[in-house]
C-alpha positions as CSV (number, residue, x, y, z in Angstrom):
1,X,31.6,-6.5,27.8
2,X,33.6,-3.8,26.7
3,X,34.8,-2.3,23.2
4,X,31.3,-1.9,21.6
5,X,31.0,0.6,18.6
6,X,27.9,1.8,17.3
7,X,27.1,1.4,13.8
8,X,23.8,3.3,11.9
9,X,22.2,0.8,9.6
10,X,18.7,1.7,7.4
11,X,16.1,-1.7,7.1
12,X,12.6,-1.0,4.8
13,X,13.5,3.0,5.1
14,X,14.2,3.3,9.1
15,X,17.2,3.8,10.9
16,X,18.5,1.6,13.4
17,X,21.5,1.7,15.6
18,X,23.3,-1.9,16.0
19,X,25.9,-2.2,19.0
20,X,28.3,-4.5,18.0
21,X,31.2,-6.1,19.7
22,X,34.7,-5.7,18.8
23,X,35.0,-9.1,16.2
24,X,31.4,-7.1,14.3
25,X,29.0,-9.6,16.0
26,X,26.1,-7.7,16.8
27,X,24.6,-7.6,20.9
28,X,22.0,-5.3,20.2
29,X,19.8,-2.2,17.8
30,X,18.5,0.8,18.7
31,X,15.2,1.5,16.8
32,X,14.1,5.5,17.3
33,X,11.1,5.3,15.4
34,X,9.7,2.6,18.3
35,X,12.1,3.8,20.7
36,X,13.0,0.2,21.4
37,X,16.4,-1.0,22.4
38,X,16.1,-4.6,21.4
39,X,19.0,-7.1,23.7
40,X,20.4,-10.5,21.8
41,X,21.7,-10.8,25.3
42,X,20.1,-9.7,28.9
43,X,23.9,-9.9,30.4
44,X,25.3,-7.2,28.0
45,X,22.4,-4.6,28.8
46,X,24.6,-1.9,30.5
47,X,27.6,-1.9,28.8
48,X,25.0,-1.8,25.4
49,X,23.0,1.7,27.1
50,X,26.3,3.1,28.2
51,X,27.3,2.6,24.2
52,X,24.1,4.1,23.3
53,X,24.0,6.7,25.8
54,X,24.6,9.6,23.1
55,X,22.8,8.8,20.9
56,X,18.9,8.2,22.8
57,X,16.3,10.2,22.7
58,X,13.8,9.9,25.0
59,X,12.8,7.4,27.1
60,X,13.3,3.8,26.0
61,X,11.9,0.2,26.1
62,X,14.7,-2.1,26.4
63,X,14.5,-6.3,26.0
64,X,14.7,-9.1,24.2
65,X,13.8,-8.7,20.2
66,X,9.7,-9.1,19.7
67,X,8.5,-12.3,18.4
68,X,7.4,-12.2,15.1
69,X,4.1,-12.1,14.2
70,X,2.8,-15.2,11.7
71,X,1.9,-12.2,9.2
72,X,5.8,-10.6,9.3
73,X,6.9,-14.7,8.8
74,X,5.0,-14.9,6.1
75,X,7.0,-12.0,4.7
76,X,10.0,-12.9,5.6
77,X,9.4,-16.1,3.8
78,X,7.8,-14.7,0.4
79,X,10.1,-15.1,-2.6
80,X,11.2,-11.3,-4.1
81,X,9.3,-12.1,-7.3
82,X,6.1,-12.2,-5.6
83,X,6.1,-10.0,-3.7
84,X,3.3,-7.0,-4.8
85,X,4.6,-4.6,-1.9
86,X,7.3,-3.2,-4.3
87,X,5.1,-2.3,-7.0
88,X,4.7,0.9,-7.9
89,X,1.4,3.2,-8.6
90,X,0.5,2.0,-12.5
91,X,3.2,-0.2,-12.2
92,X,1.6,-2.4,-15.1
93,X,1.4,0.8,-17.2
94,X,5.2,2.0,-16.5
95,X,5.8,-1.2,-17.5
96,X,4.1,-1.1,-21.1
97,X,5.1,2.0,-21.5
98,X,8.9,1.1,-21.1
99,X,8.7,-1.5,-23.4
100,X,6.7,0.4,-26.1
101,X,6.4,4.2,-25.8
102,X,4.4,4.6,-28.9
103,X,5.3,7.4,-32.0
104,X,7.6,10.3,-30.5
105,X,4.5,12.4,-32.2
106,X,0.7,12.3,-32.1
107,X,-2.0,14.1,-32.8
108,X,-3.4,12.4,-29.8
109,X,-2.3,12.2,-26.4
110,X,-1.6,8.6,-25.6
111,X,-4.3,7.5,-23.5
112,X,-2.3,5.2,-21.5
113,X,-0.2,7.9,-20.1
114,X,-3.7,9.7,-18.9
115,X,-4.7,6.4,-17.0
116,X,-1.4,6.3,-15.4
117,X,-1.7,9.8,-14.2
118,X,-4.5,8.8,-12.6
119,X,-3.4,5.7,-11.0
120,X,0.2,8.0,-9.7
121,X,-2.1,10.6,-7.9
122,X,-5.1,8.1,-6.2
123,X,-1.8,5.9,-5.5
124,X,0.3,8.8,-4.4
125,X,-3.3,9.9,-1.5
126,X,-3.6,6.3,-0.9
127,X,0.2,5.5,0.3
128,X,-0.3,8.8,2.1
129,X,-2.3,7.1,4.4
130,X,-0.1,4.5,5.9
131,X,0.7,6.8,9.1
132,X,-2.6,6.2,10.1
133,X,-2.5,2.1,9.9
134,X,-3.4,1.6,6.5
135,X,-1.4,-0.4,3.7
136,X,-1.8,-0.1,-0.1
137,X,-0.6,-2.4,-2.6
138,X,-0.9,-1.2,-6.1
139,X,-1.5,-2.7,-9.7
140,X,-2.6,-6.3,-8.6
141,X,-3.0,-8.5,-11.3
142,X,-5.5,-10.9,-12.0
143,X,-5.9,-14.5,-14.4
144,X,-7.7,-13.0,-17.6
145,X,-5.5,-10.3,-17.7
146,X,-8.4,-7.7,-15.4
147,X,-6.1,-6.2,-12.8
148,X,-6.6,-4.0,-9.7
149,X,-5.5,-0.8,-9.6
150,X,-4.7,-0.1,-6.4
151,X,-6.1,-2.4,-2.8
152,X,-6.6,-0.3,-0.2
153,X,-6.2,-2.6,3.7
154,X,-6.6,-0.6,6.7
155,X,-8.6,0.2,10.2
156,X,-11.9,1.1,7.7
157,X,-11.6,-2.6,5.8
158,X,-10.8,-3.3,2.3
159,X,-10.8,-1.4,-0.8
160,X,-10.6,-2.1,-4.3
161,X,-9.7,1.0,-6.0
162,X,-9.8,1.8,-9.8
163,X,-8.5,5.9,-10.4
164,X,-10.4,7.2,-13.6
165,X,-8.7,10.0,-15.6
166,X,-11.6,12.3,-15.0
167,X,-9.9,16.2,-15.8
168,X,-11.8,18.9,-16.5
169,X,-14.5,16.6,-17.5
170,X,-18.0,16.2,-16.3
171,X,-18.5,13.1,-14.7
172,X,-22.2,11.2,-14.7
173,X,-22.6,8.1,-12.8
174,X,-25.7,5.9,-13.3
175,X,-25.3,2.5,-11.8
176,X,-24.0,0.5,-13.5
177,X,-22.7,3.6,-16.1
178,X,-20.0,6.5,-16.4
179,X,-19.9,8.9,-17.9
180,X,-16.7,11.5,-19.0
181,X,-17.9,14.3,-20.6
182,X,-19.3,14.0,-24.2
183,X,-17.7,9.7,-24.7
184,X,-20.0,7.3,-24.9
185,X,-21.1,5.6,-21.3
186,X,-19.4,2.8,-20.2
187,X,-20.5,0.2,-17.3
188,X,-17.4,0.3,-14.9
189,X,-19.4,0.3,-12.1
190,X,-20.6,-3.8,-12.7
191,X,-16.5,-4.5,-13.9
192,X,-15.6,-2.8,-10.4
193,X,-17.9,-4.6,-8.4
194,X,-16.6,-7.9,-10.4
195,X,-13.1,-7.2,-9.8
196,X,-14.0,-6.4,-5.6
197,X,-16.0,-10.1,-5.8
198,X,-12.8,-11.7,-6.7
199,X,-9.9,-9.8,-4.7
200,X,-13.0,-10.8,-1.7
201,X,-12.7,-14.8,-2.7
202,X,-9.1,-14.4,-2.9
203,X,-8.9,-13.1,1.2
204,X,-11.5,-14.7,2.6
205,X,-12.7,-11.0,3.7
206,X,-15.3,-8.4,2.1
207,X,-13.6,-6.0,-0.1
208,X,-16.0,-2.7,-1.4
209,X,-15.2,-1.4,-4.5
210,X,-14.0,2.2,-4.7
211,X,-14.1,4.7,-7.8
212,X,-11.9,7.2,-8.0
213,X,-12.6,10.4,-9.7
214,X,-9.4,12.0,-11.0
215,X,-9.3,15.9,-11.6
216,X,-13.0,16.0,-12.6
217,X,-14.6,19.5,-13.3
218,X,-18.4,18.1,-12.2
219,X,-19.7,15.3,-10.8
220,X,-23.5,13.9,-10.9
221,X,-24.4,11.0,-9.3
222,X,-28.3,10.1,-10.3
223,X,-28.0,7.4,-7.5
224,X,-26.3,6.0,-4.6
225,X,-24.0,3.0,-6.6
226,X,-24.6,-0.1,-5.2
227,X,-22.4,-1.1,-3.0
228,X,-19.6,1.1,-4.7
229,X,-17.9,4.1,-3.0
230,X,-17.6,7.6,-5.3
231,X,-14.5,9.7,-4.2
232,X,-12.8,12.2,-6.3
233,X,-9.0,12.4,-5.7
234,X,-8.3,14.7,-3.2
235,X,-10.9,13.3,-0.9
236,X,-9.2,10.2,-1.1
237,X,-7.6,11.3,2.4
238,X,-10.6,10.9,4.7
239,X,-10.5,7.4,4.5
240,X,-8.0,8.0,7.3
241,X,-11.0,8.7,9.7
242,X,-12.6,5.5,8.7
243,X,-12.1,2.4,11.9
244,X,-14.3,0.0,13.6
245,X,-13.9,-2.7,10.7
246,X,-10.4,-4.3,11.1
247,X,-7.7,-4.6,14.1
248,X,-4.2,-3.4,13.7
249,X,-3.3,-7.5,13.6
250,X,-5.9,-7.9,11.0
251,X,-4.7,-5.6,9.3
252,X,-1.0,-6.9,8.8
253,X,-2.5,-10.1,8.4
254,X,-4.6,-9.4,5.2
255,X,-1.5,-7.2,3.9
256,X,0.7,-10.5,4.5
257,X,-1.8,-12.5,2.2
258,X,-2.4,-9.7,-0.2
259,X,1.6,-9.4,-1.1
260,X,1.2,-12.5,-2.3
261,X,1.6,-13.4,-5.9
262,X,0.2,-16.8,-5.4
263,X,-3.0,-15.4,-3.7
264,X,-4.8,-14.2,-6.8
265,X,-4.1,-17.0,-9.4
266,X,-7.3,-18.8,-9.0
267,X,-9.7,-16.1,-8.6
C-alpha cells in the first residue's frame, strides 16, 4: 500500500489523524488523546505507521477499531433533538431570556438572570469534573413543567443538582426550609427530594438530591437534611474524590439513558 496522506480531523472536540489512501478512502486514525492507532485493515499496518511516523508521540496501541459499547450505540442512534448532552448550563433560562428579555430598564434586577448565574457557575464546577469520569447533563426537563437543573453521573453515583442564587446572603436551612437572607422561607428541600424521586424512577438507579449554595456570605444548617447534600459552589469540586458507587461502564451507561429525551416523559 503506498501513497497514503495524512489528514487531521476534530470528532466531539479531539483530534484525530486519518491515513487515507490515494482515491480519499480511509485505512486507518490516529487518536493521541488514547494513543490508539485504530486499523480498518491488519494488511496495511506498516505502510499506515510509516505514514504516521512523524507525527506519534509516544508509545502506541495499534488494532482493529474497539467495538462499541451498547451505551455509545445508543448514542449513536439518538435523534439530535433529543439529545440533552448539548444543552447548555440554564439552558431553559437562556432560552426565555432570548425570547423575552424583559424592559431595557428596571428598578429591579431581573430575577431570572440571578438564577441563571447560578445555574452557569454550579454548571461551569460540575462540567469541570468530567476528567475525573464524571458526566453532567444540564437543564433536564420534566412533564409538569418542574425541571432539573443540572444531573450530576459519575464514580460517587447520581446527583440531582438545583444551584440557588445565594450572594452575599445568609443562608438558613431547616429541613424541609431555606432561607436567603431577610425573604420569606421556602421548602426546596421537599421539591428537591421530589424532583431526585423522579429522575430515580426515570433510571432505574438512586439519585440524591444536591443543593447548591451560590456565592453565599453565611451558611446555617440547624440539621443534617434528610437525605439532601448542602454544598456551596466552590466546593462543588470535591465531588471528584467521591467512588465506590458506580463503574466506569455504569457510568456511560446511565449517561446513555440520561441523554435521552424520551427517558423523562413519564416520570
Amino acid at each position: 500500500m503506498s501513497g497514503l496522506r495524512v489528514v487531521p480531523a476534530y470528532r466531539h472536540g479531539r483530534e484525530r489523524l486519518y491515513v487515507c489512501r490515494e482515491d480519499g478512502g480511509n485505512v486507518a486514525w490516529y487518536d493521541r488523546e488514547t494513543g490508539r492507532v485504530n486499523l480498518l485493515a491488519e494488511d496495511g499496518r506498516d505502510d499506515v505507521l510509516r505514514a504516521l511516523k512523524p507525527f506519534l508521540t509516544g508509545p502506541v496501541t495499534v488494532g482493529p477499531p474497539p467495538v462499541p459499547t451498547p451505551a455509545e450505540l445508543a448514542r449513536l442512534a439518538l435523534h439530535p433533538d433529543d439529545d440533552l448532552a448539548p444543552n447548555r448550563p440554564g439552558e431553559a433560562l437562556l432560552v426565555a431570556l432570548d425570547r423575552d428579555p424583559g424592559p431595557a430598564h428596571r428598578l429591579r434586577p431581573d430575577p431570572r438572570r440571578r438564577a441563571l448565574l447560578a445555574e452557569e457557575t454550579a454548571g461551569l464546577a460540575l462540567d469541570g469534573l468530567e476528567g475525573a469520569g464524571w458526566h453532567t447533563l444540564h437543564s433536564v426537563a420534566l412533564p409538569g413543567g418542574d425541571r432539573i437543573h443540572h444531573l450530576a453521573i459519575g464514580p460517587g453515583g447520581l446527583f440531582a443538582v438545583h444551584a440557588l442564587y445565594a450572594r452575599r446572603c445568609r443562608v438558613l436551612v431547616a429541613d424541609p426550609m431555606v432561607t436567603l437572607g431577610r425573604r420569606e422561607a421556602e421548602p426546596l428541600l421537599r421539591r428537591l427530594r421530589a424532583a431526585a424521586d423522579r429522575a430515580s424512577y426515570a433510571l432505574t438507579a438512586e439519585v440524591r438530591p444536591l443543593l447548591v449554595l451560590v456565592g453565599p456570605a453565611e451558611v446555617s444548617v440547624t440539621a443534617g437534611p434528610r437525605g439532601v447534600r448542602v454544598l456551596r459552589d466552590d466546593e462543588l469540586a470535591g465531588l471528584a474524590r467521591l467512588g465506590g458507587v458506580l463503574k466506569p461502564a455504569d457510568v456511560e451507561a446511565l449517561h446513555g439513558m440520561a441523554r435521552d429525551r424520551n427517558t423523562w416523559l413519564r416520570v
